[in-house]
C-alpha positions as CSV (number, residue, x, y, z in Angstrom):
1,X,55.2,21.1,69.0
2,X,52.3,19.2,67.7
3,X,49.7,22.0,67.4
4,X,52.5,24.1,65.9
5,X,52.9,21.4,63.1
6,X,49.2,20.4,62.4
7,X,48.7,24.4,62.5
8,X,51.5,24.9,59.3
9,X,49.9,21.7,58.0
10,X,47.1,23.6,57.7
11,X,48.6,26.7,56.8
12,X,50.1,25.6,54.3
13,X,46.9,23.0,52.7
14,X,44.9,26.7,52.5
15,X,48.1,28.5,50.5
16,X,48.0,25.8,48.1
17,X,44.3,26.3,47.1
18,X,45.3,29.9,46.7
19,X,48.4,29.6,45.2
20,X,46.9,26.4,42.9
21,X,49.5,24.3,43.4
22,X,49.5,21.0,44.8
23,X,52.9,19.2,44.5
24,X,55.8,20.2,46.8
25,X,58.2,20.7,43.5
26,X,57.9,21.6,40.8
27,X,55.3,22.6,38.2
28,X,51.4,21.3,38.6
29,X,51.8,19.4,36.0
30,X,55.0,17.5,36.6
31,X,53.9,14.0,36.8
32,X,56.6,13.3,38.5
33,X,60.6,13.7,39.9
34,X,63.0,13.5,37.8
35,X,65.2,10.4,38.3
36,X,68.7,10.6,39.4
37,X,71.7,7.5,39.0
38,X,75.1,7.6,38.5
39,X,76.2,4.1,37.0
40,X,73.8,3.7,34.4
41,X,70.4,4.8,33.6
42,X,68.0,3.5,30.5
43,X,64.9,5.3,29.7
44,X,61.8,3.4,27.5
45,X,58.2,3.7,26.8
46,X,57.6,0.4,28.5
47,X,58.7,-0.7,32.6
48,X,60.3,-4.4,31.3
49,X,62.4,-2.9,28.4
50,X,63.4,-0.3,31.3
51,X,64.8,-3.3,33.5
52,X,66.2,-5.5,30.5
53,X,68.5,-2.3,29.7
54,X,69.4,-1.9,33.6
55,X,70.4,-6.0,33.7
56,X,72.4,-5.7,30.5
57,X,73.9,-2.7,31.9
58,X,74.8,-4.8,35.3
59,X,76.1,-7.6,33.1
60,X,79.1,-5.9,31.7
61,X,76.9,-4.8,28.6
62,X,77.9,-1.3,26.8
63,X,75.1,1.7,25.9
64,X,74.3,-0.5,23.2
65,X,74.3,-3.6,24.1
66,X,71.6,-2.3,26.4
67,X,69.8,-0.1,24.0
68,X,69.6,-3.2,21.7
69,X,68.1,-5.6,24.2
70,X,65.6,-3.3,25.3
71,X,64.5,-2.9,21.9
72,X,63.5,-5.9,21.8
73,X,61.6,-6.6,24.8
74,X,59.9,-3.4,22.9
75,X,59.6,-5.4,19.9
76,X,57.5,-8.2,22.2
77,X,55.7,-6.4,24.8
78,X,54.7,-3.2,22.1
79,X,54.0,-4.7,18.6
80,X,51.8,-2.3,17.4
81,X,54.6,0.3,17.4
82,X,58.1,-1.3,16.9
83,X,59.5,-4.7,15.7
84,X,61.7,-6.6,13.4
85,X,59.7,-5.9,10.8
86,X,60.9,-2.0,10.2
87,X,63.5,0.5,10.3
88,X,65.6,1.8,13.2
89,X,67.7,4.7,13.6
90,X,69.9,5.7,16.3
91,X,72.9,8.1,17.4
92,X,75.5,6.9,19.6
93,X,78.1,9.1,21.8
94,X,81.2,7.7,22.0
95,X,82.8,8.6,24.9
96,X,86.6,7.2,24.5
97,X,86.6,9.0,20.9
98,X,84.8,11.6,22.3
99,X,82.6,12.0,19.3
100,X,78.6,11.3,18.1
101,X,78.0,8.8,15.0
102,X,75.0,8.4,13.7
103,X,73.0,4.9,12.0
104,X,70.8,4.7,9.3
105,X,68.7,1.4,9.7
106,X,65.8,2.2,6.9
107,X,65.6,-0.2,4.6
108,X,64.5,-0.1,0.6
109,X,61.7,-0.4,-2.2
110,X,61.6,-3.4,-4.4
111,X,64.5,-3.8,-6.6
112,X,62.4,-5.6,-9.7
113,X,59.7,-3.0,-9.1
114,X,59.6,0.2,-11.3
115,X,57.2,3.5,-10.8
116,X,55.6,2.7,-14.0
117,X,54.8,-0.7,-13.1
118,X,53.4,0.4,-9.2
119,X,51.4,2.8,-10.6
120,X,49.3,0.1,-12.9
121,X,49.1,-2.1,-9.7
122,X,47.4,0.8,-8.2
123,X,45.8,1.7,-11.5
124,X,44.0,-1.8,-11.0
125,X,43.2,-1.8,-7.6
126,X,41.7,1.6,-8.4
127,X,44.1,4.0,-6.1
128,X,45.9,6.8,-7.7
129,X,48.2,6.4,-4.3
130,X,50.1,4.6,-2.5
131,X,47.5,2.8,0.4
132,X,48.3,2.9,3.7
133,X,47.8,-1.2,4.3
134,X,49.0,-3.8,2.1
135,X,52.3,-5.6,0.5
136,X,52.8,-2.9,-1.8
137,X,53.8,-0.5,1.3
138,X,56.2,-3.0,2.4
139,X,59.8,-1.8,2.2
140,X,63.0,-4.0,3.6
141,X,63.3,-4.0,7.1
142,X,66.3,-2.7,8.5
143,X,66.1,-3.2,12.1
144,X,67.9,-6.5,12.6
145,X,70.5,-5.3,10.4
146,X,71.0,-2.2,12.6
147,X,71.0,-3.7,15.6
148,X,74.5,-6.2,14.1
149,X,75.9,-3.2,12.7
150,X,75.6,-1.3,16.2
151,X,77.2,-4.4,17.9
152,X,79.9,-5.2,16.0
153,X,80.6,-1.3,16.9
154,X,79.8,-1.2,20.4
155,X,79.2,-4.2,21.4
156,X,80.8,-5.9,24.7
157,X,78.7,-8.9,25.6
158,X,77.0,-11.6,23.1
159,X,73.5,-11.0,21.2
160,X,72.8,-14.4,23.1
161,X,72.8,-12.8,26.1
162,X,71.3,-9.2,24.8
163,X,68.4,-10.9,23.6
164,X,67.7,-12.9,26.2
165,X,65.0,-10.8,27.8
166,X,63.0,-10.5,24.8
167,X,62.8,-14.3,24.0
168,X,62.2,-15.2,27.8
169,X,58.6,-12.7,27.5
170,X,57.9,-13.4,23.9
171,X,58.4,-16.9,25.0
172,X,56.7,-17.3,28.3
173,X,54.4,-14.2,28.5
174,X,54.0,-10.4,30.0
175,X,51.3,-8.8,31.2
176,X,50.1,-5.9,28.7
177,X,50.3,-2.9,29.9
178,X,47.6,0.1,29.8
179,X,48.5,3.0,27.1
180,X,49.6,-0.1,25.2
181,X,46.5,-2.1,25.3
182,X,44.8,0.9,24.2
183,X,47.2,1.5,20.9
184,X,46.7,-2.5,20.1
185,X,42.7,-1.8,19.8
186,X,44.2,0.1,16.5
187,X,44.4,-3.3,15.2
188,X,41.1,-4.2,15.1
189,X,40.7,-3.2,11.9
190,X,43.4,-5.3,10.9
191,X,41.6,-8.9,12.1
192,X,41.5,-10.2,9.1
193,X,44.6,-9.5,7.4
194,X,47.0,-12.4,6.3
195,X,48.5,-13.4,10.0
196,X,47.3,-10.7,11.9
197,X,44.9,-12.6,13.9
198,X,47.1,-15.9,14.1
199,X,49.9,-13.6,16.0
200,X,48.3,-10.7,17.8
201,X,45.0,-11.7,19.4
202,X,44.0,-13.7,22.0
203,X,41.8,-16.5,20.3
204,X,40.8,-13.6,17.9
205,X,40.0,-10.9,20.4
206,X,42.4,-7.9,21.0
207,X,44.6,-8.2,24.4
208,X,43.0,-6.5,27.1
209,X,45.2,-5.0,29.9
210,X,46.8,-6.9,32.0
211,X,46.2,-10.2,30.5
212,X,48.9,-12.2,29.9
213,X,50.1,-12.4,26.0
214,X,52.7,-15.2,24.4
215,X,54.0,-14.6,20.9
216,X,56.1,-18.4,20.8
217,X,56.6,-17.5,16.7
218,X,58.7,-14.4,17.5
219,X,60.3,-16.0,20.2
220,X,61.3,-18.6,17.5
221,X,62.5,-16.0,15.4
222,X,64.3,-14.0,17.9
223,X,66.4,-17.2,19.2
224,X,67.1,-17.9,15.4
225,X,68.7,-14.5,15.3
226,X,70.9,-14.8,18.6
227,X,71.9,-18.3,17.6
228,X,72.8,-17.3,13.4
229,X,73.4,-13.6,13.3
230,X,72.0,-11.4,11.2
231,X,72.2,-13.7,8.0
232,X,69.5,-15.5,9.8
233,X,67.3,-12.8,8.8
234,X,68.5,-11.7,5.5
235,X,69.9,-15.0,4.0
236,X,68.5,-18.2,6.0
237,X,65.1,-19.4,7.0
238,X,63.7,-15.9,8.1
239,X,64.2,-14.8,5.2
240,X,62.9,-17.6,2.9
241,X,59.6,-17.6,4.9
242,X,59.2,-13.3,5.0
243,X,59.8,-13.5,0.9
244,X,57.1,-16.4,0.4
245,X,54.3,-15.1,2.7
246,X,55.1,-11.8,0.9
247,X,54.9,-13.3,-2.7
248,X,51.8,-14.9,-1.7
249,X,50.4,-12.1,-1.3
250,X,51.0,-9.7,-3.5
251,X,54.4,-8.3,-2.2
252,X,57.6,-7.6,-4.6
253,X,60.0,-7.9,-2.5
254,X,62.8,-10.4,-3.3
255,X,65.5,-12.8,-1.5
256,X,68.0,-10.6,-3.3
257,X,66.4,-7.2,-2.0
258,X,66.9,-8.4,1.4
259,X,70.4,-9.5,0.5
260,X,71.7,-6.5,-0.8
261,X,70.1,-4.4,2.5
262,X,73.0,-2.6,4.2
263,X,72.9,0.1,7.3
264,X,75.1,3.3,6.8
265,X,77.1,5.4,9.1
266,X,76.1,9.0,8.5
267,X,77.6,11.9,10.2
268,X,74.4,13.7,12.5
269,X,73.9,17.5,11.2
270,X,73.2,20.3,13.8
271,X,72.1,23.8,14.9
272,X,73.2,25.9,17.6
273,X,70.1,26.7,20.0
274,X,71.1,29.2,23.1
275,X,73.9,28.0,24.7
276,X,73.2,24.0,23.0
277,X,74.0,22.1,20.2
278,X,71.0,19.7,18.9
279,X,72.0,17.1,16.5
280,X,69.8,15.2,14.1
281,X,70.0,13.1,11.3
282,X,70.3,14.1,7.5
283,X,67.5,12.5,5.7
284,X,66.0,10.6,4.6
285,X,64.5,11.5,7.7
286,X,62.7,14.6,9.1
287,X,65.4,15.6,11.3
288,X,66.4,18.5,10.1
289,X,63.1,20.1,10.5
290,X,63.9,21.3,13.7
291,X,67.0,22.2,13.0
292,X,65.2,25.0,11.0
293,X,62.6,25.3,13.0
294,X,65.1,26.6,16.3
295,X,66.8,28.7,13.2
296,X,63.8,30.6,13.1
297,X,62.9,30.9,16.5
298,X,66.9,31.6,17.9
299,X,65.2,35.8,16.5
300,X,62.9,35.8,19.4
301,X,62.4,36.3,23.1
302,X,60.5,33.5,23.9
303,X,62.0,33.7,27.7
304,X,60.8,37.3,27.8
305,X,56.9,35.9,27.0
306,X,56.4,32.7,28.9
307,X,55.0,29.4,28.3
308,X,51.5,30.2,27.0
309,X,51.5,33.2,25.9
310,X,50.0,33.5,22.5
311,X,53.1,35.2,21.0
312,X,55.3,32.4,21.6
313,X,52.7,30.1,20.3
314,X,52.5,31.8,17.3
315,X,55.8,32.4,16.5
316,X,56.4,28.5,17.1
317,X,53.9,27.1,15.1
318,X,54.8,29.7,11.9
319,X,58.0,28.3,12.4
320,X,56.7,24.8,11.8
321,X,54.8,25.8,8.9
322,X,57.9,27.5,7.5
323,X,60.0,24.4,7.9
324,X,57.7,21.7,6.9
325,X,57.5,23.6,3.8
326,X,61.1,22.4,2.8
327,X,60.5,19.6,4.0
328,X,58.1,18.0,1.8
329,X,59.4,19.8,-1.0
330,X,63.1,18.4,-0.5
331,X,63.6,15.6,2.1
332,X,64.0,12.2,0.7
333,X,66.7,9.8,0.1
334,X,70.4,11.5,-0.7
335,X,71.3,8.5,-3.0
336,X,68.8,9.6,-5.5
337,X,68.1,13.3,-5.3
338,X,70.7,16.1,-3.3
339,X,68.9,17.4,-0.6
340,X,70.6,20.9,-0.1
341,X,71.1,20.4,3.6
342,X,73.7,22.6,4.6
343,X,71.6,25.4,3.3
344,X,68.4,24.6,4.9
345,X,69.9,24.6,8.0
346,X,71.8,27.7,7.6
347,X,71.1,30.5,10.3
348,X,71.0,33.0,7.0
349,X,68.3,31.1,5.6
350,X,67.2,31.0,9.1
351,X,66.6,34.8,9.0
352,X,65.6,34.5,5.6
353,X,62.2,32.2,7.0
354,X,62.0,34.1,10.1
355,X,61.1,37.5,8.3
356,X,58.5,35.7,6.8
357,X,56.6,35.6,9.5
358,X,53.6,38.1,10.6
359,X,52.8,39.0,14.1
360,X,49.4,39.9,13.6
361,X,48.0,36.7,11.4
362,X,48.7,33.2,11.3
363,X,49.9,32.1,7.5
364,X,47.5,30.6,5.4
365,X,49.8,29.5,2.5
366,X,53.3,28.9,3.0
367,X,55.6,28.9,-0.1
368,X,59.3,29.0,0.6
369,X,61.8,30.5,-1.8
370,X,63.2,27.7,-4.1
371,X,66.6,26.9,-3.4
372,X,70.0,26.0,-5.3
373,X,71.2,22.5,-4.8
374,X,73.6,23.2,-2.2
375,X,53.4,5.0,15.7
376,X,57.6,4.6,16.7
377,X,59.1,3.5,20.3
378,X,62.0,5.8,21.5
379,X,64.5,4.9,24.2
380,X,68.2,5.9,25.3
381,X,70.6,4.4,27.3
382,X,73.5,5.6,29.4
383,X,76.6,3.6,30.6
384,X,79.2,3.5,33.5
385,X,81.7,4.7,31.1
386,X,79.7,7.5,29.9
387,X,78.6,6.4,26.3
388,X,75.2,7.2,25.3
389,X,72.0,6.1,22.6
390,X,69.4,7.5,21.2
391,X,67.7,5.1,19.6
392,X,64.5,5.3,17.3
393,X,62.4,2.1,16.0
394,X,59.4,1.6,14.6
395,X,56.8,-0.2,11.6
396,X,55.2,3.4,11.0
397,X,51.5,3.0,11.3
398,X,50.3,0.6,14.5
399,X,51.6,-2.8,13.0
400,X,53.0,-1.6,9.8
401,X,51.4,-3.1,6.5
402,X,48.9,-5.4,8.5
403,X,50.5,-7.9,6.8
404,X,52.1,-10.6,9.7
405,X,54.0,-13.9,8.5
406,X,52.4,-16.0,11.4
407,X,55.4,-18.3,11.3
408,X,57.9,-15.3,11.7
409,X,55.6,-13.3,15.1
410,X,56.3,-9.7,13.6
411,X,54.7,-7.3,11.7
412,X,55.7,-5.8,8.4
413,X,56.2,-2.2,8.3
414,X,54.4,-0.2,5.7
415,X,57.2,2.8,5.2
416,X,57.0,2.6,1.5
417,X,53.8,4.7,1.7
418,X,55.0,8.2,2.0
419,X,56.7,7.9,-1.7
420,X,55.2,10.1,-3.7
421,X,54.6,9.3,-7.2
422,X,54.8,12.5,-8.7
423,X,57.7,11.8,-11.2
424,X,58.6,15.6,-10.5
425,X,58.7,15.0,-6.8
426,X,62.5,14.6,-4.5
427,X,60.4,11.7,-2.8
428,X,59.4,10.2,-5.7
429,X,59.1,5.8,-5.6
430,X,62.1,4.4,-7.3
431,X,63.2,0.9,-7.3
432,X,65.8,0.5,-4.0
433,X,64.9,3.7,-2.9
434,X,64.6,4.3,0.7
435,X,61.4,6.2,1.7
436,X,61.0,9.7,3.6
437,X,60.5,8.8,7.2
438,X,59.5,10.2,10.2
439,X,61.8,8.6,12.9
440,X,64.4,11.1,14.3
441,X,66.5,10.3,17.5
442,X,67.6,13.9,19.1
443,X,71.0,14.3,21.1
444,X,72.2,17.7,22.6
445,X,76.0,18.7,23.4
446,X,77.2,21.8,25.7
447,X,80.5,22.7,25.1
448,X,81.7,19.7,23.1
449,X,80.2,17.3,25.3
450,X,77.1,15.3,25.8
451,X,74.2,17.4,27.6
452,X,71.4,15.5,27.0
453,X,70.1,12.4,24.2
454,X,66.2,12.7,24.0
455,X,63.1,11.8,21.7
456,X,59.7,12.5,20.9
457,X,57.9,9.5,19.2
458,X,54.8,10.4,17.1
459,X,54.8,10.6,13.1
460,X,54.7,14.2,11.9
461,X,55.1,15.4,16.1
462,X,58.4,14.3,16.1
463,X,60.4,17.7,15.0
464,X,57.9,19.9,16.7
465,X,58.4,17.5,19.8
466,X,61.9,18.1,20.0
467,X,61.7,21.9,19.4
468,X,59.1,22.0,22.3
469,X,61.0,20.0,24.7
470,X,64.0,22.1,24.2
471,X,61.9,25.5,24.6
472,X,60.3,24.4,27.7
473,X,64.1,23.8,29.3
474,X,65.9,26.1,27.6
475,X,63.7,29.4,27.3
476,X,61.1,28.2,30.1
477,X,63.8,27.0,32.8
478,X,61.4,23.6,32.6
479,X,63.3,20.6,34.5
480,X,64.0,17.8,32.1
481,X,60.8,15.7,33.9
482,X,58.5,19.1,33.3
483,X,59.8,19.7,29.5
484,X,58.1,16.9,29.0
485,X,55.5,17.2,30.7
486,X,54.2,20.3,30.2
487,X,50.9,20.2,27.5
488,X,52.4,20.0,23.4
489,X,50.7,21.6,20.5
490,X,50.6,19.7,17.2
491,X,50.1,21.2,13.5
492,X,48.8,19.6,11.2
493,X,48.5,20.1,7.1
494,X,50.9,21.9,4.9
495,X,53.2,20.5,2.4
496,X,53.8,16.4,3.0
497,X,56.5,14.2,1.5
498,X,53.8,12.2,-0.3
499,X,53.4,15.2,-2.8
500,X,49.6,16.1,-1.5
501,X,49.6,19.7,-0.8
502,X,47.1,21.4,1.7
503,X,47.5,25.0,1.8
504,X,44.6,25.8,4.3
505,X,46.9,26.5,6.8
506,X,46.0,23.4,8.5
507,X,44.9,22.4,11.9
508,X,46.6,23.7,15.6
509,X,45.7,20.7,17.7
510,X,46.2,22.2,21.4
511,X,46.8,19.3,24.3
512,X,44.3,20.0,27.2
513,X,46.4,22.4,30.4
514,X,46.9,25.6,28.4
515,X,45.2,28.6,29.4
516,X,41.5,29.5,28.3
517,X,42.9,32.6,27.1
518,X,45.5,31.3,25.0
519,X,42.1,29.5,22.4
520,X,40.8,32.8,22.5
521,X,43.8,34.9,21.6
522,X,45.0,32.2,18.8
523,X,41.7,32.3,16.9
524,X,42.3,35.9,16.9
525,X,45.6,35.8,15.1
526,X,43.9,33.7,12.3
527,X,44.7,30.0,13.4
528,X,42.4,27.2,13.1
529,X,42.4,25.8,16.7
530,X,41.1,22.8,17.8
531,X,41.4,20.2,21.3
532,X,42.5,16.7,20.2
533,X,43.5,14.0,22.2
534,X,46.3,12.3,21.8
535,X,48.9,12.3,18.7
536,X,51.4,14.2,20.7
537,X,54.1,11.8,21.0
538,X,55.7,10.2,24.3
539,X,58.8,11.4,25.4
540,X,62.0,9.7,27.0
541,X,65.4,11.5,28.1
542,X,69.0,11.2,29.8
543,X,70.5,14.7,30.9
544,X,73.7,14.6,32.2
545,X,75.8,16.6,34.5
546,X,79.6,16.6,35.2
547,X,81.5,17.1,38.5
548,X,80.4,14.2,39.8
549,X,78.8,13.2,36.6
550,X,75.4,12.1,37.4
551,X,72.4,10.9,34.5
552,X,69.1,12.9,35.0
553,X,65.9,10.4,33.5
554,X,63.0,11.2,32.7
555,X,60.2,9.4,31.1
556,X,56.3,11.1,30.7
557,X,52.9,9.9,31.7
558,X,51.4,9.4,27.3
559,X,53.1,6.2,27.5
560,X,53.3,3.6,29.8
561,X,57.7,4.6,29.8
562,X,60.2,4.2,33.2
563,X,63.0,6.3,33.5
564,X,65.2,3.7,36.2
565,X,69.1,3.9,36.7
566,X,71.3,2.7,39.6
């Protein structure tokens, strides 16, 4: 019986040079299994938020409760990305109500602070736009708020106990992990901004992996917050201290601002996809951009051509194009301009965009018929009861503004730099104005219910992200592990919120694993192709599926992320 195993052993060691395929399931490049749990799953770009969810979940906590305690753990052991300091946006499945809300946790521009009076700032710093580092990027951060609001909805155990977790690392240490001692090197430039090196170095060097890293000021802040509510960060010490360091230098920003700051329930938007519903967010956010973008592409076989072929590329990234055309020309905040949503995300204007696009040659210049009014952490949660979260946070570019109120342990976000400042613009600066942003949680329904909450972290990435991952499972057959792991394109150029126009076509940044042929048959259709890495987002997700109802995680090898359940 032995010589008959070693000799399929071998057998079947030569078939898989042959074949080229080296895993026992599923595709080569499926890093790994998909994870299975029934109780409760969470699923985070980083191991110990992972396990703070699971032991909120085993507490008695809801979805959310969860969702909000591994957010901050997130907020500790990944600063660069996330953090009390900026905005958060989430969706939430209620599973009594049998219905999905959504959250939006951006926060505003200066009250006191008018477009004429930015621009001579700028004038006199010698910029003719907004910089990306600095105090005049800083907007109100509305993640703290969020995270109340969410609770007082949702929530079933104390913030006490939700942030826990985070205080005890922040407090007494973590190890830092790889992909996120690499993103915290992005903050070398930032060494000598005000607090930077005070709070995120170790005696003025960047952490290296696996040393051990303390931030006691943030644990100070985050216990103030457990202790006070969210008043301590809006009304009481936190706040006093955030408006001073920000005054001192050069901020505008006032006590009132962050006093008036309020989170709003928003009804999530969607778009019929095959046999699937994806919901996103209305904007101010980018959501909705691929909500147009699966418009466009519901028109065409892409099951019938494959994952690779050059056709489907094609058609994909036109699609992007098409969609990010809108989307600098109209997204911004609803409060001061109507965004004509329901039209943009119309399967006639669908049509309309999709006979726009050439077969034969990749568009240079995009330009959209003119309608009528009509860096980021992701994670989601599941619970025993069957409520879900998809949950978005993040300070924009690696530590926000640079700017970091040493007493306080958390970066500033710098959101208020994609305002444009074209008075003519939708996303024009305006005093209290929340900026265009990039964060977009993704959730999926089948039939009325919840199919699967997902996100793709990454700036600009993020709607091509989610039209990707639902490609790769729904037209590809892709597992919900391989979907995300499969190799992403990225486009770059075309219209952007700020107003700055690049009608070049832009850049197709290809991820290394596609075939050699698929370079060659791009740069025949007209696109500018290039290999990058990096800047193609990390991806978590919770499928579910009914009869037993069982959660399906999975979490992808760009981040250091855990998919765990029990």
């Amino acid at each position: 019986m032995s010589k008959i195993m070693s000799f399929f052993t071998i057998l079947i060691s030569i078939s898989t040079l042959l074949i080229g395929q080296d895993r026992f399931a599923g595709l080569a490049f499926q890093t790994r299994s998909e994870l299975m749990a029934q109780r409760g799953m969470a699923a985070t770009s980083q191991p110990l938020a992972t396990q703070a969810a699971l032991d909120i979940l085993k507490l008695g906590g809801s979805a959310v409760d969860a969702a909000i305690a591994a957010n901050a753990v997130l907020a500790v052991v990944e600063p660069m990305n996330c953090g009390l300091g900026g905005d958060l946006f989430a969706m939430v499945w209620d599973e009594k109500e049998g219905r999905l809300s959504g959250l939006n946790g951006s926060g505003r521009s200066p009250g006191d602070l008018s477009l004429k009076d930015l621009k001579h700032l700028l004038k006199k710093q010698g910029l003719d736009e907004l910089p990306i580092r600095g105090a005049l990027t800083v907007s109100v951060p509305g993640c703290v708020d969020a995270w109340f609001v969410l609770h007082k909805r949702y929530g079933k155990i104390s913030m006490k106990q939700i942030l826990a977790p985070a205080i005890y690392y922040a407090r007494n240490g973590f190890p830092v992990s790889e992909v996120i001692a690499f993103e915290w090197r992005e903050g070398l430039p930032l060494l000598n901004m005000p607090g930077f090196r005070e709070v995120f170095t170790l005696a003025g060097e960047i952490p290296q992996k696996g040393q051990l890293f303390c931030n006691p000021a943030l644990a100070d802040s985050l216990e103030r917050i457990a202790r006070d509510g969210r008043d301590a960060f809006y009304k009481g010490e936190i706040a006093k201290k955030l408006i001073a360091f920000l005054q001192k230098n050069g901020g505008y920003l006032t006590q009132k601002d962050l006093q008036k700051h309020h989170s709003e329930w928003v009804e999530p938007v969607s778009t019929t996809y095959r046999a699937v519903r994806l919901w996103e967010l209305p904007p101010n956010g980018q959501g909705i951009a691929a909500l147009q973008m699966l418009n466009i592409l519901e028109g065409f076989n892409l099951a019938e051509w494959g994952f690779g072929d050059p056709r489907c590329m094609h058609v994909m990234v036109e699609a992007k194009k098409l969609a990010y055309e809108d989307r600098g020309r109209y997204y911004t905040d609803p409060d001061f301009s109507q965004v004509p949503v329901k039209k943009l995300i119309s399967k006639e204007y669908g049509t309309v965009l999709r006979n726009k696009i050439d077969m034969n040659r990749a568009a240079e210049v995009i330009t959209n018929p003119k309608l009528e009014p009509g860096d980021t952490i992701y994670l989601t949660v599941a619970d025993d009861e069957g409520n879900m979260v998809s949950l978005i946070q993040s300070t924009y570019w690696e530590f926000g503004s640079g700017l970091v109120p040493p007493t306080l342990g958390f970066a500033l976000q710098n959101r208020g730099q994609l305002f444009a400042l074209d008075e003519q613009h939708a996303n024009v600066y305006a005093p209290g104005k929340r900026p265009f942003h990039t964060i977009i949680p993704a959730f999926v329904t089948k039939d009325g219910r919840p199919y699967m909450s997902f996100g793709v972290m990454g700036g600009s990435m993020q709607p091509q992200g989610h039209v990707q991952i639902l490609v790769n499972h729904l037209d590809f057959g892709m597992s919900l592990q391989e979907a995300g792991d499969a190799p992403r394109f990225r486009h770059s150029g075309s219209s952007q919120p700020t107003g700055s126009m690049m009608d070049d076509g832009g850049w197709l940044n290809l991820e290394t694993g596609f075939p050699r042929e698929l370079y060659r048959d791009l740069l025949k259709l007209g696109h500018r192709v290039r290999l990058t890495v990096g800047g193609y987002g990390g991806y978590q997700a919770i499928a579910v599926q009914y009869n037993p109802r069982v959660y399906i995680g999975a979490s992808e090898s760009r981040k250091d992320g855990q998919a765990a359940g029990y």
